[in-house]
PDB file of N, CA, C and O in Angstrom:
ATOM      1  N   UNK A   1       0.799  -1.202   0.000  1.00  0.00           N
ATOM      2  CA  UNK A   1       0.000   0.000   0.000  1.00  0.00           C
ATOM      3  C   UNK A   1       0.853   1.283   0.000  1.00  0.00           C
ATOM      4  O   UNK A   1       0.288   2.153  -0.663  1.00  0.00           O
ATOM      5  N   UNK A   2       2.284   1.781   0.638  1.00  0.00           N
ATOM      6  CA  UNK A   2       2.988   2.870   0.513  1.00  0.00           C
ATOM      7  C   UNK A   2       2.787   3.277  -0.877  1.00  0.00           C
ATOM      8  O   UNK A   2       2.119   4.200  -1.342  1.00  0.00           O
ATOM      9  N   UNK A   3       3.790   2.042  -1.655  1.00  0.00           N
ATOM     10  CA  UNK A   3       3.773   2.344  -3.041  1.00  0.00           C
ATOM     11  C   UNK A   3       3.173   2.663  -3.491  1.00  0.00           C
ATOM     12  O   UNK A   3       3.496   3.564  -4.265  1.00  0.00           O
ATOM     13  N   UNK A   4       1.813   2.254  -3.440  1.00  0.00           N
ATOM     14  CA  UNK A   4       0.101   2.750  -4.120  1.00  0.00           C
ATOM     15  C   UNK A   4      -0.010   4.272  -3.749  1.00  0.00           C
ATOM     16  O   UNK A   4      -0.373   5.066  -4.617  1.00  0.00           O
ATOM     17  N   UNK A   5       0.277   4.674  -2.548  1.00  0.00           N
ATOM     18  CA  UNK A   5       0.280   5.727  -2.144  1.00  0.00           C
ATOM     19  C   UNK A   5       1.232   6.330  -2.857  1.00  0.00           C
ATOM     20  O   UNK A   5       0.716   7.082  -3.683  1.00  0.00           O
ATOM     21  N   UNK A   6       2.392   6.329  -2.898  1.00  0.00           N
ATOM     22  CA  UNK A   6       3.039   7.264  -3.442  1.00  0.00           C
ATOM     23  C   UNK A   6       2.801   7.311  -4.761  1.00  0.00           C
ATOM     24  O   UNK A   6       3.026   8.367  -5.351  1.00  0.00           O
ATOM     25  N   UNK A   7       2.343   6.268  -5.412  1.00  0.00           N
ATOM     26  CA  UNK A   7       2.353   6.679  -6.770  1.00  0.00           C
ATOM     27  C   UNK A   7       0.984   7.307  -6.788  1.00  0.00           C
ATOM     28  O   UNK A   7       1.049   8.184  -7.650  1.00  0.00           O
ATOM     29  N   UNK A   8      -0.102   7.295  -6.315  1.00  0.00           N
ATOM     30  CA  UNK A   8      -1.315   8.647  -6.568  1.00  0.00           C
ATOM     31  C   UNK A   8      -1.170  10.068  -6.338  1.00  0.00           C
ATOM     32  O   UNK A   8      -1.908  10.944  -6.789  1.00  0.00           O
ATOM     33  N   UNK A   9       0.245  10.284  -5.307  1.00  0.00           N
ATOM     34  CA  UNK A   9       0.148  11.038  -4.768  1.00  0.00           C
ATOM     35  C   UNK A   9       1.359  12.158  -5.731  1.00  0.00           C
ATOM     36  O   UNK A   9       1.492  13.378  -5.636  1.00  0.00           O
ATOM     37  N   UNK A  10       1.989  11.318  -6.493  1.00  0.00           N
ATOM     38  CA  UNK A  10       2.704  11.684  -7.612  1.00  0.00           C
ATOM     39  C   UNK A  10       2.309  11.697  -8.666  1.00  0.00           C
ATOM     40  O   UNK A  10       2.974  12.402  -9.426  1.00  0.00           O
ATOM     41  N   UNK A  11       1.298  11.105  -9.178  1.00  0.00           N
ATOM     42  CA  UNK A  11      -0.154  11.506 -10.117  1.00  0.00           C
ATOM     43  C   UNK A  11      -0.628  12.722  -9.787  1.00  0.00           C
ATOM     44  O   UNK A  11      -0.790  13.458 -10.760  1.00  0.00           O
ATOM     45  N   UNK A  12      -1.002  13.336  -8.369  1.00  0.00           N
ATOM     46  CA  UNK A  12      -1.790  14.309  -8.345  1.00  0.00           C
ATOM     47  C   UNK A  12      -1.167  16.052  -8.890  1.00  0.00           C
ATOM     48  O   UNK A  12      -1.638  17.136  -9.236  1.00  0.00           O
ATOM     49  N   UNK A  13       0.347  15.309  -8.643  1.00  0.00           N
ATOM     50  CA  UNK A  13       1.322  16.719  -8.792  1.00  0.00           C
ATOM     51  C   UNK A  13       1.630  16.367  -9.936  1.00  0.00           C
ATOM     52  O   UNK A  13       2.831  16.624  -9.843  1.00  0.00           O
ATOM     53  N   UNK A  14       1.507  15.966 -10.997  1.00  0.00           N
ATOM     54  CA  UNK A  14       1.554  15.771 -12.490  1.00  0.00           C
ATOM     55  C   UNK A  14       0.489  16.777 -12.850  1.00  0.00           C
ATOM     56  O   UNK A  14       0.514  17.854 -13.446  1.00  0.00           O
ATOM     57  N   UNK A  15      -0.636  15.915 -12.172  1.00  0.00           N
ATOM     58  CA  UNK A  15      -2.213  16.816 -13.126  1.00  0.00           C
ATOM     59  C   UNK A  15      -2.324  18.041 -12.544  1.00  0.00           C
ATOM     60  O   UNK A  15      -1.824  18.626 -11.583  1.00  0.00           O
ATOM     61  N   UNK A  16      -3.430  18.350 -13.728  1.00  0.00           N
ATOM     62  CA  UNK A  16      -3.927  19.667 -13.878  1.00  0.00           C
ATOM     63  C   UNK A  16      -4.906  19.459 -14.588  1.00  0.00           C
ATOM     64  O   UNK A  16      -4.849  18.817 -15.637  1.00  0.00           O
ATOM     65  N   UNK A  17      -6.274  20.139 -13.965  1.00  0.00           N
ATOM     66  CA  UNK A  17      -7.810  19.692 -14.662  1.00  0.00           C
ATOM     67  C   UNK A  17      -7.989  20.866 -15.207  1.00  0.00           C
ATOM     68  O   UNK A  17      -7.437  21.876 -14.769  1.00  0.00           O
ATOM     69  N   UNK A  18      -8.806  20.858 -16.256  1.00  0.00           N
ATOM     70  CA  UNK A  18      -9.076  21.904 -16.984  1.00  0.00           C
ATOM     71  C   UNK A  18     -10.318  22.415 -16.289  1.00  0.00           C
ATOM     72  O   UNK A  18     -10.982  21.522 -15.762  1.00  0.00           O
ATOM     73  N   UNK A  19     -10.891  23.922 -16.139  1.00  0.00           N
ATOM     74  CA  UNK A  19     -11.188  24.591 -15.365  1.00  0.00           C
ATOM     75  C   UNK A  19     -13.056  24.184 -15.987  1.00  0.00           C
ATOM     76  O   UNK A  19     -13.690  24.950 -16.712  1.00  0.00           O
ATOM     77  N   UNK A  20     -13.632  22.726 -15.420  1.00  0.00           N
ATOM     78  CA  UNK A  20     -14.796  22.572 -15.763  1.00  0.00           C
ATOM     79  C   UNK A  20     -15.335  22.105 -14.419  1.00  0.00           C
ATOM     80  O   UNK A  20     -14.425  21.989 -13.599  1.00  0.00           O
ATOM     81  N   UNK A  21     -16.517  21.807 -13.954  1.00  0.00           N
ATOM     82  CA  UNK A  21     -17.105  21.081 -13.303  1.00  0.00           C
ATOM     83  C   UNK A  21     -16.668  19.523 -12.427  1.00  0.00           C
ATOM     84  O   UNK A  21     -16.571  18.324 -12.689  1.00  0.00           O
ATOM     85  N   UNK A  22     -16.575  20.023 -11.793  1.00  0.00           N
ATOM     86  CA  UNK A  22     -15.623  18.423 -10.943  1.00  0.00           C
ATOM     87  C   UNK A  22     -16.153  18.234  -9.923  1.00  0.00           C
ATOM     88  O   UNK A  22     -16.019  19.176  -9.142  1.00  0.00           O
ATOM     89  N   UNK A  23     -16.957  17.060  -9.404  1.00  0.00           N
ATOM     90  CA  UNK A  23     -17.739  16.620  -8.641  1.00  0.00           C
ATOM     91  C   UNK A  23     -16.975  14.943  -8.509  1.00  0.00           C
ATOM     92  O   UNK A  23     -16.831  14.188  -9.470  1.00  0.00           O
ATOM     93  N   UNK A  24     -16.603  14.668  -7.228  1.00  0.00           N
ATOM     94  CA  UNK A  24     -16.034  13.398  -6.375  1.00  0.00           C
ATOM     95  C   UNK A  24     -16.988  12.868  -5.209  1.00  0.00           C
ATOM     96  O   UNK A  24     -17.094  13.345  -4.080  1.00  0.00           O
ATOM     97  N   UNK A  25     -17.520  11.992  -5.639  1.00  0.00           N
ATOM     98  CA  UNK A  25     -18.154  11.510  -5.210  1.00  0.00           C
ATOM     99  C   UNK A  25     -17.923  10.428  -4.308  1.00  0.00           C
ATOM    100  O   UNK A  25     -17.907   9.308  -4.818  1.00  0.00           O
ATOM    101  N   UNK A  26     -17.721  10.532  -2.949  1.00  0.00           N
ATOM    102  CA  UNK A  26     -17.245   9.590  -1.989  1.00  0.00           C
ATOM    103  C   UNK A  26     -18.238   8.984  -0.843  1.00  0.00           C
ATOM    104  O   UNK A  26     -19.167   9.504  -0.225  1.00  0.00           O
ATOM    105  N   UNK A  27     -17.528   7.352  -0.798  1.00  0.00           N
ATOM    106  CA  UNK A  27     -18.542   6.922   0.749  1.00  0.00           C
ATOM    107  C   UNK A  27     -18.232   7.041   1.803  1.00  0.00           C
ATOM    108  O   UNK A  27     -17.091   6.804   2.197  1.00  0.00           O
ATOM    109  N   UNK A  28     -19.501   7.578   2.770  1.00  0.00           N
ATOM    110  CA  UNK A  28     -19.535   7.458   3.969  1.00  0.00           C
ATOM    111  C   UNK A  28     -19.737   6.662   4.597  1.00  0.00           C
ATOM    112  O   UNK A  28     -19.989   6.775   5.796  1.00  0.00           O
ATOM    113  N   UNK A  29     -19.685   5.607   3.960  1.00  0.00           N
ATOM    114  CA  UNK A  29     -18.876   4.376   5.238  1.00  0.00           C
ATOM    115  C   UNK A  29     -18.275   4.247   4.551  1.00  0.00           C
ATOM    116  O   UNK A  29     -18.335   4.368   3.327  1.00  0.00           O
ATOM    117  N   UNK A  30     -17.079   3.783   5.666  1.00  0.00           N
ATOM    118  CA  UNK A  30     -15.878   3.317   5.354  1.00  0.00           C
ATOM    119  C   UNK A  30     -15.194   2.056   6.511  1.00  0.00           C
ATOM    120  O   UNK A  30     -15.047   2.171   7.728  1.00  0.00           O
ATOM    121  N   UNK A  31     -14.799   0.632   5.439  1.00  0.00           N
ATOM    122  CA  UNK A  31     -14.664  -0.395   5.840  1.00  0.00           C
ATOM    123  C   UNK A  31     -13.540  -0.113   7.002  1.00  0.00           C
ATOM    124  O   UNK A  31     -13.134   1.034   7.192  1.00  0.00           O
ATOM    125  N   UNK A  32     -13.052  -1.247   7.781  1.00  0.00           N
ATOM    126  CA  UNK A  32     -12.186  -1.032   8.618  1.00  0.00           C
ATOM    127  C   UNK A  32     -10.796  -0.803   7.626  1.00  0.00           C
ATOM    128  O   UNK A  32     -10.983  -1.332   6.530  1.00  0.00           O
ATOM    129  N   UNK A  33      -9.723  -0.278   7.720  1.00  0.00           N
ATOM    130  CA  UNK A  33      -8.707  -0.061   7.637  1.00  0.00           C
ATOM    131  C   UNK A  33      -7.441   1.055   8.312  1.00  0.00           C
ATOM    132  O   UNK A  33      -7.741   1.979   9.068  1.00  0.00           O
ATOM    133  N   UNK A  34      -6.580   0.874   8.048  1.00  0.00           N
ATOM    134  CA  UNK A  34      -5.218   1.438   8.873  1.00  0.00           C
ATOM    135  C   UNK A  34      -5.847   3.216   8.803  1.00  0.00           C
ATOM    136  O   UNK A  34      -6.206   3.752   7.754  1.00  0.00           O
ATOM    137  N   UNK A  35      -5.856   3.913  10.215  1.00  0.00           N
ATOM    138  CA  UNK A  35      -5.752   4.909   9.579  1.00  0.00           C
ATOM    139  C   UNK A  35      -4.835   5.638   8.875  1.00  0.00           C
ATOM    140  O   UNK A  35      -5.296   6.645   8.336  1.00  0.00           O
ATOM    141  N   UNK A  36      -3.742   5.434   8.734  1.00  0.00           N
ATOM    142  CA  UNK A  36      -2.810   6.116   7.715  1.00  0.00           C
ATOM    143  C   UNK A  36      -3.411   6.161   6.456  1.00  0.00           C
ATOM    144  O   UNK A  36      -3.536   7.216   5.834  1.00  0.00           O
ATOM    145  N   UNK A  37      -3.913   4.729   5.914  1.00  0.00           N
ATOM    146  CA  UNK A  37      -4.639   4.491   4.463  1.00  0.00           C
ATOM    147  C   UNK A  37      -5.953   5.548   4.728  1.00  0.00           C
ATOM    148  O   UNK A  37      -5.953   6.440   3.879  1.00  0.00           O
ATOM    149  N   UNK A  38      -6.963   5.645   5.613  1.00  0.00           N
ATOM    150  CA  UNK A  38      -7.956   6.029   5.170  1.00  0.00           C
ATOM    151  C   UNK A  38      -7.486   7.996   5.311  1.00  0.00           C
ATOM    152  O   UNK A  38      -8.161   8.901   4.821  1.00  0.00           O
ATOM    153  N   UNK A  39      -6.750   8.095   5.760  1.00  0.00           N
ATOM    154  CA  UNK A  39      -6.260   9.506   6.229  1.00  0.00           C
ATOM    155  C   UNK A  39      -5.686   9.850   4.350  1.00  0.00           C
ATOM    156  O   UNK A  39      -5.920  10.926   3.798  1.00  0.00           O
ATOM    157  N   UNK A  40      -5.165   9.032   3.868  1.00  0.00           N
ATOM    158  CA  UNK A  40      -4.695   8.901   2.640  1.00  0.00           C
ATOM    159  C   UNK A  40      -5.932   9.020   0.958  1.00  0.00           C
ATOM    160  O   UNK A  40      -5.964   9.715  -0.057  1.00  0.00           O
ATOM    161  N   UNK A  41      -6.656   8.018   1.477  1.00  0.00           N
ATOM    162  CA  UNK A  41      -7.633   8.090   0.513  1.00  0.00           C
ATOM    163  C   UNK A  41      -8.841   9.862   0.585  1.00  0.00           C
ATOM    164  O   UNK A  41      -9.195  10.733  -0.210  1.00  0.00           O
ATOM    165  N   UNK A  42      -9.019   9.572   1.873  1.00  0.00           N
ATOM    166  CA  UNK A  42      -9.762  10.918   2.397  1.00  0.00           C
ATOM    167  C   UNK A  42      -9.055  12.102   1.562  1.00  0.00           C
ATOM    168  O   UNK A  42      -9.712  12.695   0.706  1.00  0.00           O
ATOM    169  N   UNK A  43      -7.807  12.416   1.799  1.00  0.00           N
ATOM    170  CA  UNK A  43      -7.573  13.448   1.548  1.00  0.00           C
ATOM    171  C   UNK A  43      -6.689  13.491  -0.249  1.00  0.00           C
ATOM    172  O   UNK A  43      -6.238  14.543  -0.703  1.00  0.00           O
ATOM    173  N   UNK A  44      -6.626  12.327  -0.903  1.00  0.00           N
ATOM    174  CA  UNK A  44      -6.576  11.822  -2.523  1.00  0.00           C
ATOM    175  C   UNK A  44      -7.627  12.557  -2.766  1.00  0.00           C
ATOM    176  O   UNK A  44      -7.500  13.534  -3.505  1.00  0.00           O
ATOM    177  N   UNK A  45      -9.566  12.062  -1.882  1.00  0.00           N
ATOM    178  CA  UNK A  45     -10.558  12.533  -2.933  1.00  0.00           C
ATOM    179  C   UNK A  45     -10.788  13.932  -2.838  1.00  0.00           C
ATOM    180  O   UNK A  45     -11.484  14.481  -3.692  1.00  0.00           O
ATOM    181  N   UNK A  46     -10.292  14.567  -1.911  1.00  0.00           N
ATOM    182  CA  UNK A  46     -10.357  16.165  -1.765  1.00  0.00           C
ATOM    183  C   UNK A  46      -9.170  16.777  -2.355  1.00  0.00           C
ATOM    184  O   UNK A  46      -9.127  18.000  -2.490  1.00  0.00           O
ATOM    185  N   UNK A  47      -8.165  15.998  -2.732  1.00  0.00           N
ATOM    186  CA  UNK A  47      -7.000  17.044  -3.522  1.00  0.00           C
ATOM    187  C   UNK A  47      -7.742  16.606  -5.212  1.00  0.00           C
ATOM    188  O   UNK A  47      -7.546  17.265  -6.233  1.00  0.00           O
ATOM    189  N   UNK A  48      -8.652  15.264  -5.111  1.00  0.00           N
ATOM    190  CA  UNK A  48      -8.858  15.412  -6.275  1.00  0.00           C
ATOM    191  C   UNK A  48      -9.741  16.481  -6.840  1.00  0.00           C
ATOM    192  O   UNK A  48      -9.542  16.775  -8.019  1.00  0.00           O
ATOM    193  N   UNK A  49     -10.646  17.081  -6.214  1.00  0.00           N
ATOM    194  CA  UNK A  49     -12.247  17.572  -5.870  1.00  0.00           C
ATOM    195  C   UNK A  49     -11.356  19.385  -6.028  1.00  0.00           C
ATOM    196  O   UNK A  49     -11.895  20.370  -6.533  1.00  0.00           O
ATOM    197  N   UNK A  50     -10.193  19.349  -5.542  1.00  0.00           N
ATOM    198  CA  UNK A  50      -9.836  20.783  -5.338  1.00  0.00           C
ATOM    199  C   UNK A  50      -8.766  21.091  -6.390  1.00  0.00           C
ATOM    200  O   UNK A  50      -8.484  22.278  -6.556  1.00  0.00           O
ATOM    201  N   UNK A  51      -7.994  19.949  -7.285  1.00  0.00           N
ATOM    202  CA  UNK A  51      -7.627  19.833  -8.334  1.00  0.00           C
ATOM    203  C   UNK A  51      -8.346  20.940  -9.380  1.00  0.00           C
ATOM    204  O   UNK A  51      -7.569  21.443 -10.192  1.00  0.00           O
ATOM    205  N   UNK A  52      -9.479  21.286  -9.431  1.00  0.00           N
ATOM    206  CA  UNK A  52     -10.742  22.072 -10.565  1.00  0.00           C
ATOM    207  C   UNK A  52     -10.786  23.240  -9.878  1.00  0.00           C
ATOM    208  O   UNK A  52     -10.633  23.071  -8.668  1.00  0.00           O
ATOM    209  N   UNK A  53     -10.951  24.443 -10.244  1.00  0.00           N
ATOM    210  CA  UNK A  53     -11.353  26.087  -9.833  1.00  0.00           C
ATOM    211  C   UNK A  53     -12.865  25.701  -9.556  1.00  0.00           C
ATOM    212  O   UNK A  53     -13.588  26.478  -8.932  1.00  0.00           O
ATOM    213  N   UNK A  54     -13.359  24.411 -10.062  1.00  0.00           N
ATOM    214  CA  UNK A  54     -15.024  24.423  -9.596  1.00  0.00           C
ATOM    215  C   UNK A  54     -15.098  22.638  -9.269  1.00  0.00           C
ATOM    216  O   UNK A  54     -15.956  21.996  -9.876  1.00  0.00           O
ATOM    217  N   UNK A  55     -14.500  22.177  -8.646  1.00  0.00           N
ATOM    218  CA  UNK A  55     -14.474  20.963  -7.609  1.00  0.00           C
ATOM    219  C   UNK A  55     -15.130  20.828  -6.587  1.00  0.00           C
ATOM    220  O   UNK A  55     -15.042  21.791  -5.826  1.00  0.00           O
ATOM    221  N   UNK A  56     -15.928  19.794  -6.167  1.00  0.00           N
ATOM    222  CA  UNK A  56     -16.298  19.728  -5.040  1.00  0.00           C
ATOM    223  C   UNK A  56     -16.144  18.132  -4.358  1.00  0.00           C
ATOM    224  O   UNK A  56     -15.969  17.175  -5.112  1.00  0.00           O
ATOM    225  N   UNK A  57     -16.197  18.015  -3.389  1.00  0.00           N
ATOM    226  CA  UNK A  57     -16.553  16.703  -3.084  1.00  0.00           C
ATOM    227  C   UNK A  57     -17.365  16.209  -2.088  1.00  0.00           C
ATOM    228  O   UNK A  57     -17.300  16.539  -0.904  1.00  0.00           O
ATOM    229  N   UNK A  58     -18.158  15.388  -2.590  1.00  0.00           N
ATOM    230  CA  UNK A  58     -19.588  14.847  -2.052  1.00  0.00           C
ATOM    231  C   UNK A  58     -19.352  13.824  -1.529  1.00  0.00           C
ATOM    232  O   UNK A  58     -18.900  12.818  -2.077  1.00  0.00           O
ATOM    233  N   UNK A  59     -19.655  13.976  -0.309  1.00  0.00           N
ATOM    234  CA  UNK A  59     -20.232  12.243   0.797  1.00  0.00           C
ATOM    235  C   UNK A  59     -21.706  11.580   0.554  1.00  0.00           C
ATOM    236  O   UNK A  59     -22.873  11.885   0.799  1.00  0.00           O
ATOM    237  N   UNK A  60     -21.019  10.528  -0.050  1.00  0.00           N
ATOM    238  CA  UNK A  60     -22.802   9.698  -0.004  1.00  0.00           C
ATOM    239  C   UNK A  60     -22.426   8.998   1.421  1.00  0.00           C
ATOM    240  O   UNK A  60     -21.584   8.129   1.647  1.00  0.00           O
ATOM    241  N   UNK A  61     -23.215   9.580   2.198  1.00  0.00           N
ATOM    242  CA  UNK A  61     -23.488   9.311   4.074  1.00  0.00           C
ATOM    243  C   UNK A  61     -23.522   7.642   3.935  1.00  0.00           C
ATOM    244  O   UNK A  61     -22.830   6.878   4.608  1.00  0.00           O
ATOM    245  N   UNK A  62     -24.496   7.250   2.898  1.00  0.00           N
ATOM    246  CA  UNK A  62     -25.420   6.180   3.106  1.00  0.00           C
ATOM    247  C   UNK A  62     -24.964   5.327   2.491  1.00  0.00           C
ATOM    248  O   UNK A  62     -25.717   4.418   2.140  1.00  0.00           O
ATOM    249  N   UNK A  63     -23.427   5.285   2.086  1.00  0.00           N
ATOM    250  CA  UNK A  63     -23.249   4.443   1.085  1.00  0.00           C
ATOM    251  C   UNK A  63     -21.092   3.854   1.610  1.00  0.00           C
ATOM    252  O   UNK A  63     -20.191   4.307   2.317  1.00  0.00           O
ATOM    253  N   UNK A  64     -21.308   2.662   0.686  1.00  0.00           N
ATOM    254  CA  UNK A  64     -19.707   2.183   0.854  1.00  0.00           C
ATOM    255  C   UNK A  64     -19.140   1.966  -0.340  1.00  0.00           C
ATOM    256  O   UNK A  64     -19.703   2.915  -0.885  1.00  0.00           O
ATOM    257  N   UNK A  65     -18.504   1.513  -1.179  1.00  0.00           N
ATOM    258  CA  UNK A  65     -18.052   1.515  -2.095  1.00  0.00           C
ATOM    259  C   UNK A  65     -18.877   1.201  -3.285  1.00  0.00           C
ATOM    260  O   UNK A  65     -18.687   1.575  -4.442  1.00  0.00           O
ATOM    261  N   UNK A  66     -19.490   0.717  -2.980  1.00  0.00           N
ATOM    262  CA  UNK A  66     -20.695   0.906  -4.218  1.00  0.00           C
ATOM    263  C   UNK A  66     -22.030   1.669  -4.210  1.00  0.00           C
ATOM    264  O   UNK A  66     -23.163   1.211  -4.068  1.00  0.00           O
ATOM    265  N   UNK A  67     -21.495   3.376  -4.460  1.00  0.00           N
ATOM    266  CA  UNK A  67     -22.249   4.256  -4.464  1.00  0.00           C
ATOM    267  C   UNK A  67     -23.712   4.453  -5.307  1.00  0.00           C
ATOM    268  O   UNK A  67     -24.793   5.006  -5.105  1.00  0.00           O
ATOM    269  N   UNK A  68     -23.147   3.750  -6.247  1.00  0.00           N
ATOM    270  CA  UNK A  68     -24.609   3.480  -7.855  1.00  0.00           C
ATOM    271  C   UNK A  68     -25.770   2.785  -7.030  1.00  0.00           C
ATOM    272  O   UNK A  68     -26.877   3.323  -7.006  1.00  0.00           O
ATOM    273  N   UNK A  69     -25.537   1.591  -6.351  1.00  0.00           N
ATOM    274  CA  UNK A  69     -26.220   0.855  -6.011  1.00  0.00           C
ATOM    275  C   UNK A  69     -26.850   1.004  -4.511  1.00  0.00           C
ATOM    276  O   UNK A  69     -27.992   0.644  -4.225  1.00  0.00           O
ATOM    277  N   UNK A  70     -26.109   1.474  -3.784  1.00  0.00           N
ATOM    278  CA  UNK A  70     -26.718   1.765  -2.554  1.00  0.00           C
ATOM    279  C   UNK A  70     -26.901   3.372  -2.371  1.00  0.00           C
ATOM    280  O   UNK A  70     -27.412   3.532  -1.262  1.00  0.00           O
ATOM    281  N   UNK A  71     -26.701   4.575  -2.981  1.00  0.00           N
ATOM    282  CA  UNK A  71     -27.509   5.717  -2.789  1.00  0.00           C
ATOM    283  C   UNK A  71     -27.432   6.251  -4.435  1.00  0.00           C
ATOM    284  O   UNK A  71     -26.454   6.978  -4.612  1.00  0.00           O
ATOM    285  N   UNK A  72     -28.007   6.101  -5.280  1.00  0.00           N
ATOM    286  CA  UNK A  72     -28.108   6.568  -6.514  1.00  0.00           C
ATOM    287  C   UNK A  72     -28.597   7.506  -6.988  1.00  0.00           C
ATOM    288  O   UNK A  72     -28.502   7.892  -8.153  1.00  0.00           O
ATOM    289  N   UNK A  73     -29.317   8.083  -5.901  1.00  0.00           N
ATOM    290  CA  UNK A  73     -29.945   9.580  -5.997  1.00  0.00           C
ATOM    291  C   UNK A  73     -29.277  10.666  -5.573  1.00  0.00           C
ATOM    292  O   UNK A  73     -29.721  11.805  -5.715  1.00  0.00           O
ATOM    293  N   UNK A  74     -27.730  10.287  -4.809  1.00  0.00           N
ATOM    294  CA  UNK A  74     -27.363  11.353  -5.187  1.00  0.00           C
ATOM    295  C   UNK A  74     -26.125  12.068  -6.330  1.00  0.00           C
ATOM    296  O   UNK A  74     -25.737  13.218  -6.537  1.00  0.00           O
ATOM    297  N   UNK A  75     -25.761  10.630  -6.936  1.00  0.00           N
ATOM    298  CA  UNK A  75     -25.533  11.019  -8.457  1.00  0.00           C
ATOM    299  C   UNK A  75     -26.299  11.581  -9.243  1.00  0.00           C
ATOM    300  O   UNK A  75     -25.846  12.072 -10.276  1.00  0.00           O
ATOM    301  N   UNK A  76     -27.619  11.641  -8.945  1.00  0.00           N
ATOM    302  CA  UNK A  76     -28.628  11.679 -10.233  1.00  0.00           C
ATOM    303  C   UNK A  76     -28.589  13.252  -9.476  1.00  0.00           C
ATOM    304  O   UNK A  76     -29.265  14.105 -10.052  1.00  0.00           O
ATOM    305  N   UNK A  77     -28.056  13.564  -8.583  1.00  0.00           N
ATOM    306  CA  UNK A  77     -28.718  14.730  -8.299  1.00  0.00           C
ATOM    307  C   UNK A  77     -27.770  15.841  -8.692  1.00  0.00           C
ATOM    308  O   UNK A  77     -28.048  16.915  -9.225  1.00  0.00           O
ATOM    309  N   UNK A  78     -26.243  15.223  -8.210  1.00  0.00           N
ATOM    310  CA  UNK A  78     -25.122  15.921  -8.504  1.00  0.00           C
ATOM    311  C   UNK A  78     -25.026  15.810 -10.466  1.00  0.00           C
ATOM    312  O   UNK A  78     -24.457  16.734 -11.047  1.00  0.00           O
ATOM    313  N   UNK A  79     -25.430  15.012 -11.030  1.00  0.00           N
ATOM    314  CA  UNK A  79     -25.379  15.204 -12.905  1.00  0.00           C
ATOM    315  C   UNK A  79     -26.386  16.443 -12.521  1.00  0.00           C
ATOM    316  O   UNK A  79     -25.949  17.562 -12.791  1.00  0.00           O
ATOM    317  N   UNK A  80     -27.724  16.360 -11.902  1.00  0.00           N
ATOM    318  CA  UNK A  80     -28.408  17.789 -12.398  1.00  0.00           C
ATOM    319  C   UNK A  80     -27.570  19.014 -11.702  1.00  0.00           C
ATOM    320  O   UNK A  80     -27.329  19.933 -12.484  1.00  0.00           O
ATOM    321  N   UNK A  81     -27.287  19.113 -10.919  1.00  0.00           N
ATOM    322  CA  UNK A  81     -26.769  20.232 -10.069  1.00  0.00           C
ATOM    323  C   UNK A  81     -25.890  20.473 -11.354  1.00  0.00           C
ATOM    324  O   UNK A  81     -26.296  21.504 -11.890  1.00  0.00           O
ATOM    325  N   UNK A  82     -24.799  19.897 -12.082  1.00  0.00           N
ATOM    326  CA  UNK A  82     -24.015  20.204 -12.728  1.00  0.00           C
ATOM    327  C   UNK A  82     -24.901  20.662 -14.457  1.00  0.00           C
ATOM    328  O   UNK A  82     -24.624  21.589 -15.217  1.00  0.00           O
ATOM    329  N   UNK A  83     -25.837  19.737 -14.571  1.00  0.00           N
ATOM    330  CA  UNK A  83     -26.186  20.558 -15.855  1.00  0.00           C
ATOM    331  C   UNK A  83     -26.821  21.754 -15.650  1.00  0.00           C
ATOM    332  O   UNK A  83     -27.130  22.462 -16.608  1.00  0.00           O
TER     333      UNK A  83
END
């Protein structure tokens, strides 16, 4: 897992998003793991979310890694918010 880490985290200082709509969509639950990893992922989906001049990032409360399937309304809500 370091490695994994370092290499996203050297991805993130590569990119640069072009100045559109950026919505990250993350779960609020979260399985057991190390906190170093989740301290890691947490703050991946907010450098990703802040990566954009118009980024945000969204907690589905109600959901774990499969966001489509266990809260899907609030994708459907964040595509309208964005159109």
């Amino acid at each position: 897992m370091p490695r994994h880490m370092r290499e996203v985290a050297d991805a993130f200082e590569r990119r640069t998003l072009p100045p559109v709509p950026v919505r990250v969509i993350t779960a609020g639950k979260r399985p057991r793991m190390p906190q170093t990893q989740l301290a890691h992922l947490n703050s991946s989906h907010q450098a990703l979310a802040d990566g954009s001049p118009h980024g945000r990032l969204i907690v589905a409360e109600r959901a774990t890694h499969q966001i489509p399937y266990e809260q899907p309304e609030i994708i459907l809500q964040t595509i309208g918010e964005i159109l």
